[in-house]
N, C-alpha and C positions, 0 to 999 in steps of 0.2 A: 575486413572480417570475412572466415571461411561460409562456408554453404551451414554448416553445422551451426553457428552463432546465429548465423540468419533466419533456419529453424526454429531455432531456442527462441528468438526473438516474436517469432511469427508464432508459435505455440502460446506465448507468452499470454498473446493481444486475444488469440481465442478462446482459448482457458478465461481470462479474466472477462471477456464479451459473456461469458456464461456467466460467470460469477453475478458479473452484474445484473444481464440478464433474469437470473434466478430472483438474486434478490427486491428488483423494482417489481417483477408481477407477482412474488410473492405478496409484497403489498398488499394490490390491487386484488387478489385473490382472497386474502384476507379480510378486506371492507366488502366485500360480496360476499364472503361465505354462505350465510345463510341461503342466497341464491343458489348455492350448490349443496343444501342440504345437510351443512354445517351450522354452529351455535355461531352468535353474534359475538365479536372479537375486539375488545376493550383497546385503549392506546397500551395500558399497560400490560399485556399479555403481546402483544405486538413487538415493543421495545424489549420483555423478557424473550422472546423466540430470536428477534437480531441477535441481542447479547450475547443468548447460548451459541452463535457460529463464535463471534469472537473467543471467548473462553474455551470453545474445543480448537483453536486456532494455537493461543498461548501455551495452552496445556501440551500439544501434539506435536508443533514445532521441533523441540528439541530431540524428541522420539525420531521424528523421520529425520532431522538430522544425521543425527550418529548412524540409524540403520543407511541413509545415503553416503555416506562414507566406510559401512561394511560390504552392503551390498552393490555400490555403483551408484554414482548419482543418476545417470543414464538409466537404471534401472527402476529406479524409486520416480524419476518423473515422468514415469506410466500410471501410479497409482493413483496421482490427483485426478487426472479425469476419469478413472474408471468411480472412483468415488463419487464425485461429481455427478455420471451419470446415472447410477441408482440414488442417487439424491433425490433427481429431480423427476425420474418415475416412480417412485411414493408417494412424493410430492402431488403428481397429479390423479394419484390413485384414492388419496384420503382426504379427510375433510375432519380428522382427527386429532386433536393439540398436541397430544401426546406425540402421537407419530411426527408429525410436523415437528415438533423441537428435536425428534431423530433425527430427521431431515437433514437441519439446519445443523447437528455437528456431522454427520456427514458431509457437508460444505465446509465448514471448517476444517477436516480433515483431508479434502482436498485443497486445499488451498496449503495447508500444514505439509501435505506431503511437496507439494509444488515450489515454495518458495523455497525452502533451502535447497533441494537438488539442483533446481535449478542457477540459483544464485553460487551452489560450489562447485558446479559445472562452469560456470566464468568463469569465478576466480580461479582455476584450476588450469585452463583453458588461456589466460590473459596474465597467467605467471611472469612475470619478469618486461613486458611491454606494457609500460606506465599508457600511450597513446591507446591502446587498444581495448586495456581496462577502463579508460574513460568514457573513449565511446559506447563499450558494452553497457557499462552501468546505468549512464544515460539512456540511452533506447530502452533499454528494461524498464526503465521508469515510465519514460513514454510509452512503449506498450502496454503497461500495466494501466496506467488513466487513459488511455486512449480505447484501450479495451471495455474497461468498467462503465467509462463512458457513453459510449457507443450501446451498450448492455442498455444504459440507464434509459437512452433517448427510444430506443425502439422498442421494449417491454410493454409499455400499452397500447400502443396498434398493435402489438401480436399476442395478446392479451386479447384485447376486444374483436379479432380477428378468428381467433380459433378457442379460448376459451380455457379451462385447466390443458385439453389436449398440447396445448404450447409448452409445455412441461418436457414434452416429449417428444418435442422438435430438438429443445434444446438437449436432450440424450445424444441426439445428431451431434449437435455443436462441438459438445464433451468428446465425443467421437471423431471429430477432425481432428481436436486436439490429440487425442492419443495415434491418430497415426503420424501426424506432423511428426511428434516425439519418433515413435518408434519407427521409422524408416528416414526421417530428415537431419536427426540427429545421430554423429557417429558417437560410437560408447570407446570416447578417450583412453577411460581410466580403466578398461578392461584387463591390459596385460599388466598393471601396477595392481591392479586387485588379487589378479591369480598368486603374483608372485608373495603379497602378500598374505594369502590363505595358504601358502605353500608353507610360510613359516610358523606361524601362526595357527593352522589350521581353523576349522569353521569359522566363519567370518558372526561376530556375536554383538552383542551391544554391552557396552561396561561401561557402566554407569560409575563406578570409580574414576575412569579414567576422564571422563566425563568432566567431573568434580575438580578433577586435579587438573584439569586443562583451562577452566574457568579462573580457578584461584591464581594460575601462572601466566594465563595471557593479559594484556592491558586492553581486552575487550570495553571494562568497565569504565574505561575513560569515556568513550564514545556515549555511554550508557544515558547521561542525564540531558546532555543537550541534544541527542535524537527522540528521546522521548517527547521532551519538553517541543521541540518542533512539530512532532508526528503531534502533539494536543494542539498547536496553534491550529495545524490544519486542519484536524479533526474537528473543531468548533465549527469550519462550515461546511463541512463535507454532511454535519449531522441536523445543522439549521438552516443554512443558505436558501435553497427551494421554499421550505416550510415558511418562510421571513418574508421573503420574495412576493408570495402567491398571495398576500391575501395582505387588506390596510388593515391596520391596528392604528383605532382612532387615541388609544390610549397616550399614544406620540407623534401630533399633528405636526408637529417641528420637525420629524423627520421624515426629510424627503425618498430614501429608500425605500420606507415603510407604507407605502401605499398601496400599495400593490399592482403589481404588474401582469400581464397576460403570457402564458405559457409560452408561444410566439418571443417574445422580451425575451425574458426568460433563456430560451432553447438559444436563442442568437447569441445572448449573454457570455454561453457556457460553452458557444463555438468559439469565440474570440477570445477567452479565457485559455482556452486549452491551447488553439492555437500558439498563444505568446508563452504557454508554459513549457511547450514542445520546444519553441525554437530557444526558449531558454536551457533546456536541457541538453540539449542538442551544442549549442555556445559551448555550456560551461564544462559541457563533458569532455569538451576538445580541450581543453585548458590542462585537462590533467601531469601534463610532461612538464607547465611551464609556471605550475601557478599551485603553491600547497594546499593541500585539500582542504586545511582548517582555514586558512587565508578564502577558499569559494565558501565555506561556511558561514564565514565571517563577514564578507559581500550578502551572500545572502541573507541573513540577520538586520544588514541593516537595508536589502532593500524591504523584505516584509514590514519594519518599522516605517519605510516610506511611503508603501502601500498605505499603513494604515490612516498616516496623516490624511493621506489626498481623499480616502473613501468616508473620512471625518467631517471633511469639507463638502464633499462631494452629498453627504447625509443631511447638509445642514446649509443646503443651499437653495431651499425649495421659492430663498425670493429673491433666488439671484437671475438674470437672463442665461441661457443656454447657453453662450457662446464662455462665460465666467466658470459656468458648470464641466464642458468642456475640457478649460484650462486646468480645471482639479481632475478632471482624470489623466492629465501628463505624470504625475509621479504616480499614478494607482499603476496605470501601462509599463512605466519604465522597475517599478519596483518588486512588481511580481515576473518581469524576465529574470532579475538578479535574484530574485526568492528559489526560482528555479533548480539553480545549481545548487541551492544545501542539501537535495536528497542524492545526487550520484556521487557528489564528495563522500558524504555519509556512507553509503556502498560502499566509496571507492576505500574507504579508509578499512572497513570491517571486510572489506578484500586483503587489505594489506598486512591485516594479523595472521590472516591462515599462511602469508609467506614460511613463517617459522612452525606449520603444524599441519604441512599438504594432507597427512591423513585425516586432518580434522575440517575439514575445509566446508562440510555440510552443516558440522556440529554448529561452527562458527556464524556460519552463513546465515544460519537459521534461527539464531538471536534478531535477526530483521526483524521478522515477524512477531517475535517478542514484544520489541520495543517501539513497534509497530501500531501491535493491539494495544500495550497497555497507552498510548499518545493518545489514541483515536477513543478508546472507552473514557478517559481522563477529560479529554476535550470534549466529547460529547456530554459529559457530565456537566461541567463547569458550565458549556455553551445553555443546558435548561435553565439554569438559574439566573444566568446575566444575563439572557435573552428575556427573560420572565419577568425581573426588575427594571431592566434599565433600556431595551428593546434591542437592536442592530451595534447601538451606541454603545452595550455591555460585552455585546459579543465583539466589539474591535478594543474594547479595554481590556477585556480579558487575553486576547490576541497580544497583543501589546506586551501583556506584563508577563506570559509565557514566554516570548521572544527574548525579553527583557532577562526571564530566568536563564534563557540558555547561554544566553552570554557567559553569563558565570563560570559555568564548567568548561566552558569553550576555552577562556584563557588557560586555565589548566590544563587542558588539553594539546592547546599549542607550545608549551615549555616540553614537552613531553613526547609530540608526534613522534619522532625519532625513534621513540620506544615501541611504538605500533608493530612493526613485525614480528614482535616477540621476542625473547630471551635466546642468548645463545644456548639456553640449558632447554630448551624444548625438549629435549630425549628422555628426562630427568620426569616426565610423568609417563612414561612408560609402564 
């Protein structure tokens, strides 16, 4: 990979270090407020102020799309962090709900302006080199949870260290990123834009064309079994900690459910990440030799293998360790192979923009679409199975989302073929 992907990449992990960062001391800012001279702040006023980043996420996505494929993707992924960083000095200027759910789609909207520019800046960049496109994809993923991560872990000692003022540290952070972009990144597609405004003239957004590029590319194939995965994982990206942290006597049988020490915990979600990197890392290399529905389809059934062993693993609180152990041999080896279904998934919604280079942001930027709606979908699902049936719902639920995606997956692999698009692409001009 050039000095430029390496950038992107490295923008990636700090841009989402923010993200994350924002959102774990927003938390903790919020269970204090009062202490800063704000009203007392409900769960459920809490869960609406999250939701509203997702929703100006879905919403926005597709906007900066198109405009990063009039304006330059190069160009448009300068704007997430500058939004980013007036986010998050309001953020530490108010103690206000209203403002604060402002806030919070100004996060969304960087994040909205960030992931397609970025993601059509790959694709764009990894045209025609299958190895190269898989390593991009992969890393991007990695950076993305390696950044959010990292965000997650250090948010309350710098939190409890400086205070709302941490708000506006993290302006800094936003601020690395925007130079990373703007000096580490070269702008590719600058002389393919000119020549384009040359025909063309003002570079605009057409939402027709828009319309008609959606009804003609095989985007929608990818549609059900990415979502339905973005929900599996979503279930414990949104309960996992909350589950973790504290015994719920309500389910003496399960042994997860007892609860563990922060400590636990934090080690848990090194090891975790760890084996999901190097899985990503794996499967992204695969891409030249192995079809992308085929790592899909690995993946799928190692998440199914995950679940068994963590099934076991919940319900072995009167087995000796060494038994306990043994049940985490398929949790380990089943989340390396879960790994690979998010950079196939890229790799595949890379492969449509082959047949619509000027739509490459537009395309791109369904990620986050299908993104948001996995992750609102799972988080939903994960209250109620976690409410009724404890850990043991949230892996049933897991289960039968995976289970869903299968589905579409076989239809999808009769059809891969069809992924780069029609030879009539020109025909929605």
């Amino acid at each position: 990979m050039d000095r430029s992907l390496w950038a992107v990449l490295a923008g990636t992990f700090t841009l989402r270090f923010s993200t994350g960062l924002t959102g774990a001391m927003l938390s903790v800012y919020l269970a204090t407020l009062p202490d800063h001279g704000g009203v007392a702040v409900a769960a459920t006023t809490l869960a609406l102020l999250h939701a509203t980043f997702y929703v100006s996420e879905l919403v926005l996505s597709p906007v900066f799309g198109l405009l990063s494929d009039r304006l330059g993707h190069h160009r448009v992924m300068l704007f997430g962090p500058a939004f980013g960083a007036a986010a998050v000095i309001l953020t530490g200027l108010t103690t206000n709900l209203i403002i604060l759910g402002g806030t919070r789609m100004l996060e969304g909207a960087s994040t909205a302006a960030s992931i397609p520019s970025i993601l059509g800046y790959i694709a764009a960049v990894t045209a025609g080199n299958e190895l190269l496109r898989g390593k991009a994809a992969a890393r991007f993923e990695g950076a993305t949870l390696a950044g959010i991560g990292v965000g997650f872990a250090v948010a309350p000692l710098l939190f409890a260290a400086l205070g709302p003022a941490a708000f506006f540290l993290n302006a800094a952070f936003y601020g690395v990123s925007f130079l990373i972009y703007r000096y580490g990144v070269a702008d590719h597609d600058a002389e393919e834009r000119a020549a384009r405004s040359a025909v063309a003239g003002t570079p605009r957004v057409d939402w027709r064309r828009y319309g008609a590029l959606l009804r003609s590319s095989h985007v929608w194939l990818l549609a059900p079994t990415w979502i339905a995965i973005n929900a599996s994982i979503g279930l414990w990206f949104s309960q996992s900690i909350f589950q973790f942290s504290k015994a719920d006597p309500r389910f003496p049988d399960q042994f997860l459910l007892q609860g563990f020490s922060p400590v636990q915990i934090s080690l848990a979600a090194v090891v975790i990440g760890l084996l999901f990197g190097a899985g990503l890392i794996y499967w992204g290399n695969r891409f030249k030799t192995i079809r992308r529905t085929t790592i899909i389809l690995y993946g799928l059934g190692g998440g199914a293998l995950l679940i068994v062993g963590a099934v076991a693993v919940n319900h072995s609180g009167s087995l000796p360790d060494m038994a306990r152990l043994a049940f985490l041999a398929p949790v380990v080896f089943g989340l390396f192979v879960l790994a690979g279904a998010t950079p196939a998934a890229i790799g595949l919604l890379a492969d449509v923009t082959e047949a619509y280079p000027d739509d490459r942001g537009a395309i791109m930027g369904l990620y986050s679409v299908f993104l948001g709606l996995g992750q609102i979908g799972g988080s939903i699902i994960a209250g109620f199975a976690a409410t009724a049936l404890g850990l043991d719902g949230i892996l049933g639920a897991s289960l039968v989302l995976l289970v869903l995606a299968v589905v579409p997956l076989v239809f999808l692999r009769r059809h891969e073929h069809y992924l780069a698009g029609p030879s009539t692409a020109a025909s929605i001009d």
